[in-house]
C-alpha positions in Angstrom: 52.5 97.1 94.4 50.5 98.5 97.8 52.5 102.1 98.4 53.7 100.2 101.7 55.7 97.7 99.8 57.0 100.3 97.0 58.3 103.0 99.3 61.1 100.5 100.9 61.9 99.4 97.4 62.4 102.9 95.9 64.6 103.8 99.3 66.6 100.3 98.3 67.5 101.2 94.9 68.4 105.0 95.5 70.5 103.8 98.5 72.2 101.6 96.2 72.5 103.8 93.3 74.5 106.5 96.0 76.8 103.6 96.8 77.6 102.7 93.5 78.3 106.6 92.9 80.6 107.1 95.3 82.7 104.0 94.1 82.6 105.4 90.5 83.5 109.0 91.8 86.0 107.2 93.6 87.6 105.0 91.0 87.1 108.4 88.5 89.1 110.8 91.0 92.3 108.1 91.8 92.3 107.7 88.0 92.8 111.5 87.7 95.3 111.8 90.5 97.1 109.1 88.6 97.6 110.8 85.2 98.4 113.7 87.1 101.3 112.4 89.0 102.7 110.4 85.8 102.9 113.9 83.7 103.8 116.3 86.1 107.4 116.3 86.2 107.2 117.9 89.9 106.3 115.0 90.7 108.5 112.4 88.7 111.3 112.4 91.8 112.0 108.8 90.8 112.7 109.8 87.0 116.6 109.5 87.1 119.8 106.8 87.7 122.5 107.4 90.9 126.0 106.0 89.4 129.0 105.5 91.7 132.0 107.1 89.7 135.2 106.3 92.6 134.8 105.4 96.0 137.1 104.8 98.8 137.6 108.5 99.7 138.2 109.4 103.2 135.7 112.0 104.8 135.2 113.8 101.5 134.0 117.7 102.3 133.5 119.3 99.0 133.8 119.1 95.2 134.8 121.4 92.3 134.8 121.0 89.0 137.6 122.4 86.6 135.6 121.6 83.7 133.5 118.9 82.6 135.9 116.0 83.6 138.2 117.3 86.2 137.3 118.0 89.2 139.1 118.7 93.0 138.1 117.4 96.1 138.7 117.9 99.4 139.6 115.4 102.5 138.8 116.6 106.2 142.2 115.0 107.1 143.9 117.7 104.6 144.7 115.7 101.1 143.7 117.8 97.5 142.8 115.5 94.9 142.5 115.2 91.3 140.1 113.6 89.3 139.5 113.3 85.9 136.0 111.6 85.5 136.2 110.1 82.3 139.9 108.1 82.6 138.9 107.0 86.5 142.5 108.8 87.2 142.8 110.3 91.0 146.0 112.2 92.0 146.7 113.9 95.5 148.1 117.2 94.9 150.4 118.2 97.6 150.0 121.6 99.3 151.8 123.8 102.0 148.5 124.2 104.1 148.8 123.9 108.1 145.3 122.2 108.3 144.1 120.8 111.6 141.9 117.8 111.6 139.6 118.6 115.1 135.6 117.2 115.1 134.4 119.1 112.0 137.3 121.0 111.5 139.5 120.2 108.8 140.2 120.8 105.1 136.9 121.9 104.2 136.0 123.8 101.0 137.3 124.0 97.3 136.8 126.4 94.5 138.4 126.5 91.6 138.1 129.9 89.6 139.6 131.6 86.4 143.3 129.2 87.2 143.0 129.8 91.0 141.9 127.4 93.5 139.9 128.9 96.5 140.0 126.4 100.5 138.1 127.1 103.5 140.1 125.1 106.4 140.8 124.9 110.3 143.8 126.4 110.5 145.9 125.7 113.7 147.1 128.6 115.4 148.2 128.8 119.3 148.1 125.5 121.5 144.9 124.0 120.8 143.3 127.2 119.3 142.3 127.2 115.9 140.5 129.5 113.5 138.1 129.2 110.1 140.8 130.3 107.5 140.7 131.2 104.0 144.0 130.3 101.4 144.0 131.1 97.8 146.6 129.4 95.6 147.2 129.1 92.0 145.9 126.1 90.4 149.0 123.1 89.6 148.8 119.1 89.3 151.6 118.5 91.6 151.6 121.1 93.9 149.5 124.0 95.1 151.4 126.8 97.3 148.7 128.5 99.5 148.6 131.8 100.8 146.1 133.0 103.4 143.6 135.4 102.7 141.4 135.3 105.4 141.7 134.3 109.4 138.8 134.0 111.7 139.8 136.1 115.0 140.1 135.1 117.4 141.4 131.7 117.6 138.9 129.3 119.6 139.6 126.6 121.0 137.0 124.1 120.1 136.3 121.2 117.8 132.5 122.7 116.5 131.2 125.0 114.1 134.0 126.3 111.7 131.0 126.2 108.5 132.5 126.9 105.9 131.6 127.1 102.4 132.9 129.7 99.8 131.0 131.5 96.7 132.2 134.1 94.7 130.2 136.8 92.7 132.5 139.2 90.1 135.3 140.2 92.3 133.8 139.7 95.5 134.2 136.3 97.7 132.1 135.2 100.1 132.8 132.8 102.8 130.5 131.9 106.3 132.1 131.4 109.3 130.6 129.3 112.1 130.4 130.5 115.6 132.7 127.3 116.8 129.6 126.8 119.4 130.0 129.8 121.4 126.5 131.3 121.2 126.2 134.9 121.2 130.1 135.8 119.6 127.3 135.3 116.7 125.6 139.0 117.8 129.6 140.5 118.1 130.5 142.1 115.1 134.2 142.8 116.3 134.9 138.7 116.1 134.4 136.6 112.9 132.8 133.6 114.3 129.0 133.1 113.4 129.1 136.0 110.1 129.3 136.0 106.5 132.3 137.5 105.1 132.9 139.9 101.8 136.6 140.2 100.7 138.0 140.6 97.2 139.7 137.8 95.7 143.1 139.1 96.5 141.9 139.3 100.2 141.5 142.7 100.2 138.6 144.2 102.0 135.5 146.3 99.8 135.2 149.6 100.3 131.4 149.0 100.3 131.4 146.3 103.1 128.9 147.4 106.4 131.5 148.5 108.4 132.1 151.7 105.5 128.3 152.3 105.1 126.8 153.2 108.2 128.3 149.7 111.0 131.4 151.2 112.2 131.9 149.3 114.7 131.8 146.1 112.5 135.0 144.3 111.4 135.9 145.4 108.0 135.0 141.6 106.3 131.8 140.9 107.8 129.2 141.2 105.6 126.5 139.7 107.9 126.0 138.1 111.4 123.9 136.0 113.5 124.2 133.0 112.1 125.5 129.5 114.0 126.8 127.0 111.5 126.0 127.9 107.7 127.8 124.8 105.4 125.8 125.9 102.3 126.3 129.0 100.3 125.9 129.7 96.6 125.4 131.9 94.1 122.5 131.9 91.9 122.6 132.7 88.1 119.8 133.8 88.0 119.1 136.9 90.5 122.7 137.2 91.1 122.1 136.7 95.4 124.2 135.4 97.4 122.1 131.5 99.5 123.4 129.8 101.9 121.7 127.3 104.3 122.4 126.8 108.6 122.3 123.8 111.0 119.7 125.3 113.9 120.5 123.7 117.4 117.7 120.4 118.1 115.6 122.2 115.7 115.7 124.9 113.3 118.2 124.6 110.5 116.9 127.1 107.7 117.9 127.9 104.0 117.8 132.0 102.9 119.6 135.2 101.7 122.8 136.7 102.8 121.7 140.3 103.2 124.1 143.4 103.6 124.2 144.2 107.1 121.9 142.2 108.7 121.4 139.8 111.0 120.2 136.5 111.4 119.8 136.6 115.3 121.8 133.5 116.7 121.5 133.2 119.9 118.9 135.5 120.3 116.6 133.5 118.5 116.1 129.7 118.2 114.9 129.6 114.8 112.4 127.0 116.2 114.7 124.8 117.5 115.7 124.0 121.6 119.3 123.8 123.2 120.0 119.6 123.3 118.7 119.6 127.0 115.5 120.5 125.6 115.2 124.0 127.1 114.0 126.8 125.0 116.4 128.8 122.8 114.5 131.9 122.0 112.0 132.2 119.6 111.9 131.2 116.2 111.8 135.0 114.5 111.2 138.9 115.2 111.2 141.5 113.8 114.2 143.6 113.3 116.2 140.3 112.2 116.2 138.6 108.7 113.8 136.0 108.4 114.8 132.5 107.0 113.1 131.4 103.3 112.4 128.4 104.5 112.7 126.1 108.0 113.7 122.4 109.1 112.0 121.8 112.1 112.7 119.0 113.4 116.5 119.2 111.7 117.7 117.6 108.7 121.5 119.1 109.0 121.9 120.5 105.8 125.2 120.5 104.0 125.4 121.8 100.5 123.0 123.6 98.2 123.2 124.7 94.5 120.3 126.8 92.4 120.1 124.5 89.9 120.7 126.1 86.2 121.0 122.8 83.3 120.0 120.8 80.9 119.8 117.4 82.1 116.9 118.6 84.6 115.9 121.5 82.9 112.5 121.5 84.7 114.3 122.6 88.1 116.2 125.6 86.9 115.4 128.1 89.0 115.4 125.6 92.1 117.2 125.3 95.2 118.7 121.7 95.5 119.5 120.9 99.5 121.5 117.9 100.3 120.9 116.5 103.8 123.4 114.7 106.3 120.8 114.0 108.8 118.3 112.0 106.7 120.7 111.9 103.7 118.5 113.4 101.6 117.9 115.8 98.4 115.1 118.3 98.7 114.5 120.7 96.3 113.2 124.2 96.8 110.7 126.2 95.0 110.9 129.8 96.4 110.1 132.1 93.8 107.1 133.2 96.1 109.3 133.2 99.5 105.6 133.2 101.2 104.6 130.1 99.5 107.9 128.0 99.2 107.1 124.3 97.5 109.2 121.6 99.1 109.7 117.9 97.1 112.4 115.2 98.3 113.9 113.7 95.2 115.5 110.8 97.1 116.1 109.5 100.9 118.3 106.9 102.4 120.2 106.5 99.0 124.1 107.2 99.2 124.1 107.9 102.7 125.3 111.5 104.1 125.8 113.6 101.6 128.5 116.4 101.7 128.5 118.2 98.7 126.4 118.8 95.6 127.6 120.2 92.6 126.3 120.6 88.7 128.5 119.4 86.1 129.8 122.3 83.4 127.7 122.0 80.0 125.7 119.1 81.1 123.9 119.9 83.8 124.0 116.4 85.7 124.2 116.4 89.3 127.3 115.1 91.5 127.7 114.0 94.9 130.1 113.8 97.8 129.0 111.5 100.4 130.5 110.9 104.0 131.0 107.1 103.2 133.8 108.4 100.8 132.1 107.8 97.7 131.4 110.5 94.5 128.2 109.4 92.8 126.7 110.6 89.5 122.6 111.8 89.3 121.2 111.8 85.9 118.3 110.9 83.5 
């Protein structure tokens, strides 16, 4: 062929030969990404069954397991019940708590522990004041007399922010307090409102709390402050530290560490998030103030969270789990390298708010409380 006719042709077939390439490579790559995602089980959210063990609870808060059948749960309106999983049985257990039921405030949260059973509630105290208080009683079927252990002072009135979640390590308990939406009590270390708090499980206060080792002007329970409205807190079995995670304002809820004597820095900072008139809180972290693991911005309210240690999904021990009320979802947390946290959301839009996570004792499967009143099962 004239050189006129065979340059066109050779331009042709190499033009077509790239196109064909790139379909190949792209076909080949998809394919790849493909068998990836099937066998990596980070990846394999959808790879267990949500049951519905009892429903028709009313505002459930928080779950605790006794052992691998019985649990407690707790009602905002004040009822303790018993459950025993297997035999579908549900008891209320009465109780000689003075629980207010006020917004968010209510009966809040259970822990049963070595016989003992551990609440968090909104106690009422003068006229329409009302305080974050702790009540420790010893553990009975019928009837469980309380006695206080803990008040929040002083006595607020208002309907927001009580927290409040409990977590005990050896003979230490720790409990978070919300500020009750009144800002910058959070930076006041004489008032409980927006801390963590450290007392032994009698209610005494440690010797080794802040206020002994170098915060005198601390109250003798607080452990940490600066925070605005902390519903998670756990321990891990693994390093032994204390989690917990905080609703932020529009913005800025955050999971991380409770730390000995630091602070958090509500109101001073915003953690990201804005005031709900959209004006600007403060910013999202500075030095001199302990710095979240991880942010929500925008918010997904977190409730509960658990560092998940079992057998059923052995592959997340390690993890944080986060349950969401917000978009009623379950994240999980990979934050061994706190600079380079991995984030995955197992499941959205499922059981609808959900209140409470726990693991269940010697198998590892996952339960749930959700705001719809229903206790639901996770497993493989």
């Amino acid at each position: 062929l004239p050189i006129f006719l065979t340059i066109p042709l050779i331009l042709k077939l190499l033009w077509d030969w790239q196109n064909n390439m790139k379909k190949v490579l792209g076909i080949l790559v998809l394919s790849l990404l493909f068998i990836f995602a099937w066998n990596s089980p980070e990846a394999k959210a959808e790879d267990f069954k949500l049951t519905k063990i009892t429903e028709n609870l009313k505002s459930p808060w928080s779950l605790s397991f006794i052992n691998q059948n019985e649990a407690l749960i707790t009602e905002k309106s004040g009822n303790i019940i018993y459950i025993n999983i297997e035999k579908q049985e549900l008891k209320n257990i009465k109780h000689n708590l003075k629980v207010l039921e006020h917004g968010q405030g209510g009966l809040l949260d259970i822990l049963y522990y070595d016989k003992s059973v551990f609440v968090s509630y909104t106690e009422k105290r003068k006229n329409f004041e009302s305080s974050t208080s702790i009540a420790k009683g010893r553990f009975n079927k019928n009837k469980i007399n309380f006695k206080n252990i803990f008040r929040g002072e002083p006595p607020i009135e208002s309907g927001y922010h009580f927290g409040s979640r409990l977590a005990i390590k050896d003979n230490y308990l720790f409990a978070s307090v919300g500020e009750r939406r009144q800002g910058m009590i959070a930076q006041d270390a004489t008032k409980h409102p927006g801390s963590i708090i450290r007392i032994h499980l009698d209610g005494s206060i440690p010797k080794d709390n802040p206020k002994f080792k170098g915060n005198e002007d601390w109250l003798p329970e607080i452990y940490q402050i600066g925070v605005r409205n902390p519903q998670g807190l756990t321990l891990s079995p693994y390093d032994q530290k204390i989690y917990m995670s905080n609703h932020g304002a529009a913005g800025g809820d955050w999971f991380g560490e409770a730390k000995f004597g630091e602070n958090y820095g509500w109101k001073i900072l915003g953690w990201g998030g804005y005031n709900y008139n959209g004006t600007k809180i403060g910013p999202k972290w500075e030095p001199g103030f302990t710095k979240p693991i991880h942010y929500w911005i925008p918010s997904i309210a977190p409730s509960a969270i658990t560092i998940y240690k079992g057998k059923e999904f052995k592959e997340w021990n390690g993890h944080a789990l986060v349950t969401s009320l917000r978009n009623q979802s379950l994240r999980k947390l990979i934050f061994k390298d706190v600079n380079e946290v991995k984030e995955d959301i197992i499941f959205k839009n499922k059981i609808g708010r959900i209140r409470d996570i726990q693991v269940q004792p010697y198998t590892g499967k996952l339960f749930f409380l959700s705001d719809n009143g229903s206790l639901w099962k996770m497993e493989k």
